[in-house]
N, CA and C atoms as a LAMMPS dump frame, in Angstrom:
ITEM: TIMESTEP
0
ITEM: NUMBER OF ATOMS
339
ITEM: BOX BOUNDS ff ff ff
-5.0000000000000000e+02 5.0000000000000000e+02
-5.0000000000000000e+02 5.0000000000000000e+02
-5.0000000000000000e+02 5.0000000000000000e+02
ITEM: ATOMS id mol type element x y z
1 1 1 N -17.889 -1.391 32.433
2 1 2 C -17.539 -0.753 31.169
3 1 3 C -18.818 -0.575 30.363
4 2 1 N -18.912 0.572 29.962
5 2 2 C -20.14 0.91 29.202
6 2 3 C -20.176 -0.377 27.738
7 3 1 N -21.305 -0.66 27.321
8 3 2 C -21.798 -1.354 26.219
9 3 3 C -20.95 -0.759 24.826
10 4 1 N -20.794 0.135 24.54
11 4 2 C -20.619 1.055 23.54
12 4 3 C -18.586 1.066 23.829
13 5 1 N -18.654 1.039 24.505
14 5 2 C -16.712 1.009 25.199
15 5 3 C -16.388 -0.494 25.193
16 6 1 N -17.082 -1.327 25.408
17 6 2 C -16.992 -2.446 25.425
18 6 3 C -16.663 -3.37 24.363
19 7 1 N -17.806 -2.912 23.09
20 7 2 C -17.8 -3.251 21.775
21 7 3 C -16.71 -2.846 21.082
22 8 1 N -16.188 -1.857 21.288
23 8 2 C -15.077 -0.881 20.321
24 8 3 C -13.64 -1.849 21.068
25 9 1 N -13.366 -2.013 22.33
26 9 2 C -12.51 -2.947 23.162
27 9 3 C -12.496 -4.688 22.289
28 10 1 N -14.02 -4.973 22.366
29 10 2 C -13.968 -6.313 21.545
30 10 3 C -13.155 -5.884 20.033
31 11 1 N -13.932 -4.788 19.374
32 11 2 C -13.277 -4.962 18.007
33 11 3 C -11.961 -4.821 17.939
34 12 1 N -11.16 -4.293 18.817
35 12 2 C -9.351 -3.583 18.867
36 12 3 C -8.928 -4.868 19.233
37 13 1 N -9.532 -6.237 19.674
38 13 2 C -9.086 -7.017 20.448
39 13 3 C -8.925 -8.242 19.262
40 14 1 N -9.98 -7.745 19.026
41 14 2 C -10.21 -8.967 16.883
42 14 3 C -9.533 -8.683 16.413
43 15 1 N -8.919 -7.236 16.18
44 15 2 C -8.059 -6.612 15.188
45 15 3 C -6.724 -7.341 15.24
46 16 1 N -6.415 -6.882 16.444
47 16 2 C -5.125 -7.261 17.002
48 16 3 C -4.444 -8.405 16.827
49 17 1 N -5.45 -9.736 16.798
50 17 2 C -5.491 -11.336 16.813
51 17 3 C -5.087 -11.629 14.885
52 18 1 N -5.636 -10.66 14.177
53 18 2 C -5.473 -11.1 13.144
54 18 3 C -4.238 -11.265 12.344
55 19 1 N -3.588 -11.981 11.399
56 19 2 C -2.384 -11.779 10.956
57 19 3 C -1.884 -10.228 10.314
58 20 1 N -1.28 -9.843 10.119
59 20 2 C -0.369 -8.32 10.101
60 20 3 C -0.052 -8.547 8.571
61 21 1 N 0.298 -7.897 7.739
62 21 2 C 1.12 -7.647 6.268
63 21 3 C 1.204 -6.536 5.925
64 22 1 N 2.125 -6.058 5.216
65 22 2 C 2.213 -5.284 4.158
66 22 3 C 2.07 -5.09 2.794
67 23 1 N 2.171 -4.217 2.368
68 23 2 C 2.011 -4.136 0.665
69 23 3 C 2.777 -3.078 0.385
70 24 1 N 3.494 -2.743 -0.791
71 24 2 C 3.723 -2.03 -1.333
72 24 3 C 3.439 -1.321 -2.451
73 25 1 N 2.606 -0.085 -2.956
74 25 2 C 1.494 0.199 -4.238
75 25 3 C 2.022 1.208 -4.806
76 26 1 N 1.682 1.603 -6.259
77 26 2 C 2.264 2.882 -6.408
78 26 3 C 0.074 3.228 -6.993
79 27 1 N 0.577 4.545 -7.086
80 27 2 C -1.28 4.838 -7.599
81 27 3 C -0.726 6.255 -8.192
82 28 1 N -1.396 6.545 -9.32
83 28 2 C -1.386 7.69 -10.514
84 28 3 C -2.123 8.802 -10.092
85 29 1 N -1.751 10.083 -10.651
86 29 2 C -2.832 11.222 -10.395
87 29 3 C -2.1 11.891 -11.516
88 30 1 N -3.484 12.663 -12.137
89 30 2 C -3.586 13.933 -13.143
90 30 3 C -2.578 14.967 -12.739
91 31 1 N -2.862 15.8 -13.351
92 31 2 C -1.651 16.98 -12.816
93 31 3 C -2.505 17.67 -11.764
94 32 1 N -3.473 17.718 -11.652
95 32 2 C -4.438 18.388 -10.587
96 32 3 C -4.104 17.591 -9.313
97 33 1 N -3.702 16.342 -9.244
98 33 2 C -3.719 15.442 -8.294
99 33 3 C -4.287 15.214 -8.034
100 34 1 N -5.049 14.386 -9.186
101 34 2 C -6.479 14.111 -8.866
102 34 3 C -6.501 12.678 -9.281
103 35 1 N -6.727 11.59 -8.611
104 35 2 C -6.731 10.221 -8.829
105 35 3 C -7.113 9.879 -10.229
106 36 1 N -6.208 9.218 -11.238
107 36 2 C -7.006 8.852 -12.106
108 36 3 C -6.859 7.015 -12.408
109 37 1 N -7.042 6.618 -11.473
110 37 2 C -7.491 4.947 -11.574
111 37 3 C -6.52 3.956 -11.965
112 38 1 N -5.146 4.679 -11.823
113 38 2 C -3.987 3.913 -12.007
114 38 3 C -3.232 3.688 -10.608
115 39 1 N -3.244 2.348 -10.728
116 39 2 C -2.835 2.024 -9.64
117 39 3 C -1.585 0.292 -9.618
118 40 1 N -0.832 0.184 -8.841
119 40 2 C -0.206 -1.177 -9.502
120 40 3 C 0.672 -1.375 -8.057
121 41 1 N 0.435 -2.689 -7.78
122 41 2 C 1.163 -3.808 -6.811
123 41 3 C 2.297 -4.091 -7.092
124 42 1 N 3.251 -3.39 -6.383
125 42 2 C 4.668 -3.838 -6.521
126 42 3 C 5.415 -4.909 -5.859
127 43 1 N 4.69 -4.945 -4.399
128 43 2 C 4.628 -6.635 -4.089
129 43 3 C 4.489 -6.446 -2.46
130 44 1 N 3.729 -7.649 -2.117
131 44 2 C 3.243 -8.066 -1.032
132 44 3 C 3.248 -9.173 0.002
133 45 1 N 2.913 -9.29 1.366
134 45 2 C 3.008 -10.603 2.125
135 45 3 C 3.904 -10.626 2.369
136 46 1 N 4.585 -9.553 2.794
137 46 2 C 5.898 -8.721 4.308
138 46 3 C 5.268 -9.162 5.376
139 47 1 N 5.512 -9.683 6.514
140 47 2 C 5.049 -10.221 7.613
141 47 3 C 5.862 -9.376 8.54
142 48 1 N 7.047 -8.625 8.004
143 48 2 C 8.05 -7.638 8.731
144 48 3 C 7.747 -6.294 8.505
145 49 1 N 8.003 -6.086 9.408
146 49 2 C 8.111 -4.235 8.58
147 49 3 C 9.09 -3.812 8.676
148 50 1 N 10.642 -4.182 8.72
149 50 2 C 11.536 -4.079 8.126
150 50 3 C 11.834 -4.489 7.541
151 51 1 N 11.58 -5.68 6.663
152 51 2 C 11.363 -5.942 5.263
153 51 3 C 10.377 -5.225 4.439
154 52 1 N 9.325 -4.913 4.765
155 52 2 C 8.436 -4.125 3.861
156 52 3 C 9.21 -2.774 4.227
157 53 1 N 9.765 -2.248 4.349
158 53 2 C 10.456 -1.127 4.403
159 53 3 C 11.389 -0.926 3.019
160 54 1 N 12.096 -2.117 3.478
161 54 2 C 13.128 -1.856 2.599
162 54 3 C 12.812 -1.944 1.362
163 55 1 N 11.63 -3.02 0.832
164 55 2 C 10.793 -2.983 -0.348
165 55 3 C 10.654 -1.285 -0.91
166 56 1 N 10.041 -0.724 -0.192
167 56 2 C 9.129 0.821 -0.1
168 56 3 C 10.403 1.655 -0.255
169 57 1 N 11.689 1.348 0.641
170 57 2 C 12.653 2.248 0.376
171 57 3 C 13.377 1.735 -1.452
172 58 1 N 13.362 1.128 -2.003
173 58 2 C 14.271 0.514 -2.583
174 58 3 C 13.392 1.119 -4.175
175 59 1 N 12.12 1.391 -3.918
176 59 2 C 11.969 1.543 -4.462
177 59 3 C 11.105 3.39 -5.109
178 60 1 N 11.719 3.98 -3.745
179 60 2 C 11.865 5.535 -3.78
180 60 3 C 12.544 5.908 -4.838
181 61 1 N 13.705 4.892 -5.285
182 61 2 C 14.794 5.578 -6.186
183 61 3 C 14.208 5.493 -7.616
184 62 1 N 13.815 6.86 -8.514
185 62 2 C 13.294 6.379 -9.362
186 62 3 C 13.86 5.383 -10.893
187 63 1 N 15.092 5.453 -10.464
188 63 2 C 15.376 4.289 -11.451
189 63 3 C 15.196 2.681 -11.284
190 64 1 N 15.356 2.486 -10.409
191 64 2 C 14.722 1.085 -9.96
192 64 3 C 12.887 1.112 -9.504
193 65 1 N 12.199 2.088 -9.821
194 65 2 C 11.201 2.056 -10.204
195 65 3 C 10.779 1.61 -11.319
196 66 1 N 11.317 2.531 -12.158
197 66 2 C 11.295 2.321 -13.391
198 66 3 C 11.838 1.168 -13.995
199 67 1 N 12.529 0.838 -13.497
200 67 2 C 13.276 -0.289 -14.464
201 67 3 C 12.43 -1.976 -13.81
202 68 1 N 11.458 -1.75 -12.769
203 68 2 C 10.791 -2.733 -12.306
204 68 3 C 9.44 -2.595 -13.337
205 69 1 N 9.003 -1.194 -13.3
206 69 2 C 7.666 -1.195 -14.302
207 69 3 C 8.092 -1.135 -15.804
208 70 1 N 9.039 -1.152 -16.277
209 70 2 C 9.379 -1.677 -17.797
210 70 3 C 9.613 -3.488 -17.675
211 71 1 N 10.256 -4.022 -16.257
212 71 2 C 10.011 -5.334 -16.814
213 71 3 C 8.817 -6.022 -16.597
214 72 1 N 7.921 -5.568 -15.805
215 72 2 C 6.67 -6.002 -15.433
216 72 3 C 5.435 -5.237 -16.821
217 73 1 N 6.018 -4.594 -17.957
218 73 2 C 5.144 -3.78 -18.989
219 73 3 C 4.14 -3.518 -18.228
220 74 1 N 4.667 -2.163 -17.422
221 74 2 C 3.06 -1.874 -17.043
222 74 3 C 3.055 -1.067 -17.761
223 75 1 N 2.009 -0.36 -17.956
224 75 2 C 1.602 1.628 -18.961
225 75 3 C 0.908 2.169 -18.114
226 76 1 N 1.867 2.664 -18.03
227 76 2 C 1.249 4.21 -17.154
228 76 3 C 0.322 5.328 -18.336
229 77 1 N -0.399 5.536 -17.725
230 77 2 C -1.74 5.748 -18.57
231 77 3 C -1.501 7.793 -18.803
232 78 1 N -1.766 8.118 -20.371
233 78 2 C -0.927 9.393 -20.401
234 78 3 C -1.114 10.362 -19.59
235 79 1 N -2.616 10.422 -19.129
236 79 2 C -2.645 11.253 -18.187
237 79 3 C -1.991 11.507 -16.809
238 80 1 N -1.524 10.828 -16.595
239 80 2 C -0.773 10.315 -15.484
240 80 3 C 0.341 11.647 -15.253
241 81 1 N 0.764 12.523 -14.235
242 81 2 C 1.622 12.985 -14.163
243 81 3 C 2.09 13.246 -13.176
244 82 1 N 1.978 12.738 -11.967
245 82 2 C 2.45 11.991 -10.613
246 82 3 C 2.225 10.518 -10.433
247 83 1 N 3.387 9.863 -9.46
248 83 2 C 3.406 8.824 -9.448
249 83 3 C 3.777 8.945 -7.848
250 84 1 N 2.731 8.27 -6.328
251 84 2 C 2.93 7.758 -5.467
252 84 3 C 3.697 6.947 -4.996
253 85 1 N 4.318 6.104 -4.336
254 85 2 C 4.584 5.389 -3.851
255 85 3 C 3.991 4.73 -2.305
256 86 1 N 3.176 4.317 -1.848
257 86 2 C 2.689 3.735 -0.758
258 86 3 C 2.943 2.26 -0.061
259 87 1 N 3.566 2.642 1.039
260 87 2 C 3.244 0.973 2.294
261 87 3 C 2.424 1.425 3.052
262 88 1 N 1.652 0.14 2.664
263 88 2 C 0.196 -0.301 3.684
264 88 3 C 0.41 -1.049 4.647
265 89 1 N -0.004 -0.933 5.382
266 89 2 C -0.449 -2.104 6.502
267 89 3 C -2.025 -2.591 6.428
268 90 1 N -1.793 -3.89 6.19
269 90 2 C -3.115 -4.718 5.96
270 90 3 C -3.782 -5.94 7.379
271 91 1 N -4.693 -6.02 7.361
272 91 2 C -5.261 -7.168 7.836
273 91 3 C -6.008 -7.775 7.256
274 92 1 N -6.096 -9.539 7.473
275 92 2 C -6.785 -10.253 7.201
276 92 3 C -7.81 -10.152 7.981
277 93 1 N -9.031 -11.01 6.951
278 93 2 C -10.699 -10.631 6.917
279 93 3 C -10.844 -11.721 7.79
280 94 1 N -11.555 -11.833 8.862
281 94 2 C -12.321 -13.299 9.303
282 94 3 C -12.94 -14.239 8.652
283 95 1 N -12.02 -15.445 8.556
284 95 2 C -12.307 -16.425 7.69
285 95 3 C -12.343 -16.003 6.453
286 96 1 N -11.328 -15.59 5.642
287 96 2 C -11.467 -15.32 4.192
288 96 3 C -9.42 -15.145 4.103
289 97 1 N -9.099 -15.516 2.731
290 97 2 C -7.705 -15.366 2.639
291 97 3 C -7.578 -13.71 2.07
292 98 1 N -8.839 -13.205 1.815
293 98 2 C -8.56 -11.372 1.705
294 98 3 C -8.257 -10.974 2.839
295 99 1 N -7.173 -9.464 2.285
296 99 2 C -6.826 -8.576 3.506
297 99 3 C -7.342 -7.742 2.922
298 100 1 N -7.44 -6.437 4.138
299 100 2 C -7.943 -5.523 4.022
300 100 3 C -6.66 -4.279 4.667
301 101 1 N -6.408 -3.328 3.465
302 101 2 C -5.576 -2.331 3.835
303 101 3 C -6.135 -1.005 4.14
304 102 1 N -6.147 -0.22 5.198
305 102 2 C -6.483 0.446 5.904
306 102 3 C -5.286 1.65 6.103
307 103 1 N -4.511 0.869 6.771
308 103 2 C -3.47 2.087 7.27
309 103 3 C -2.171 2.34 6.71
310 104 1 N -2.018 3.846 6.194
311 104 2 C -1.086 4.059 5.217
312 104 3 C 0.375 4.47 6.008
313 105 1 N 0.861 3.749 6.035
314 105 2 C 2.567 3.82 7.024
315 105 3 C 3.387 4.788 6.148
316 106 1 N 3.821 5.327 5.165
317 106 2 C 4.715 5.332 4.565
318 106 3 C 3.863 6.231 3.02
319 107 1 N 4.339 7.362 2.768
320 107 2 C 3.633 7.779 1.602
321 107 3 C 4.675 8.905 0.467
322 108 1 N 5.344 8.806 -0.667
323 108 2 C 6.415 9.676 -1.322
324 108 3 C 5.664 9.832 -2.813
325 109 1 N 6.394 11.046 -3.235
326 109 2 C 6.012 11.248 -5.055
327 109 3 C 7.603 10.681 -5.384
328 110 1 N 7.213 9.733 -6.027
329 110 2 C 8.486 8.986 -7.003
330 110 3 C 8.489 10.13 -8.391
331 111 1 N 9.863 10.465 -8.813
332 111 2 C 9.535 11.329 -10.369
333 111 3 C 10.354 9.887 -11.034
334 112 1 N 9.284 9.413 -12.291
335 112 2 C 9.724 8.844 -13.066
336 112 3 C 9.193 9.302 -14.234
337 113 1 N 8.553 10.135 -13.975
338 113 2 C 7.764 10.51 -15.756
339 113 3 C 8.9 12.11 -16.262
């Protein structure tokens, strides 16, 4: 096996070994759809992904969106005039209790505004 095929094999092989999670995020954009730095954790450390599903589904509906970010007072910032919804799939870092989210499973525009 080439050196270069080999290395990329080791890293898929690290990957693989590491623990698995999810997250569930919502993140803001302008009316351009253009990111504007709002972003908020709706909750995390699904070890399932049919539990992190149902998280992500449950919270497509925009009234139980909403009624989670009024009890959590978040502010959605005025510019704001889309609202995402995202499940991640994360891995943990070698030797560190950070994960790192990478791959986006799951992606909707919630209308709550």
């Amino acid at each position: 096996m080439e050196k270069e095929k080999f290395e990329e094999f080791e890293e898929d092989v690290e990957l693989s070994e590491r623990p698995i999670t999810y997250e569930v995020w919502i993140l803001g954009y302008d009316e351009n759809y253009e990111d504007n730095d709002f972003e908020f954790l709706l909750d995390d450390g699904y070890t399932e992904l049919v539990e992190a599903k149902k998280c992500f589904e449950y919270f497509t509906i925009p009234e139980n969106l909403k009624a989670y970010l009024d009890l959590k007072n978040v502010k959605i910032p005025e510019d704001t005039k889309h609202i995402n919804l995202f499940l991640e799939e994360c891995v943990q870092l070698p030797d560190s209790d950070l994960v790192e989210c990478d791959d986006i499973l799951e992606e909707v525009e919630v209308e709550i505004l």
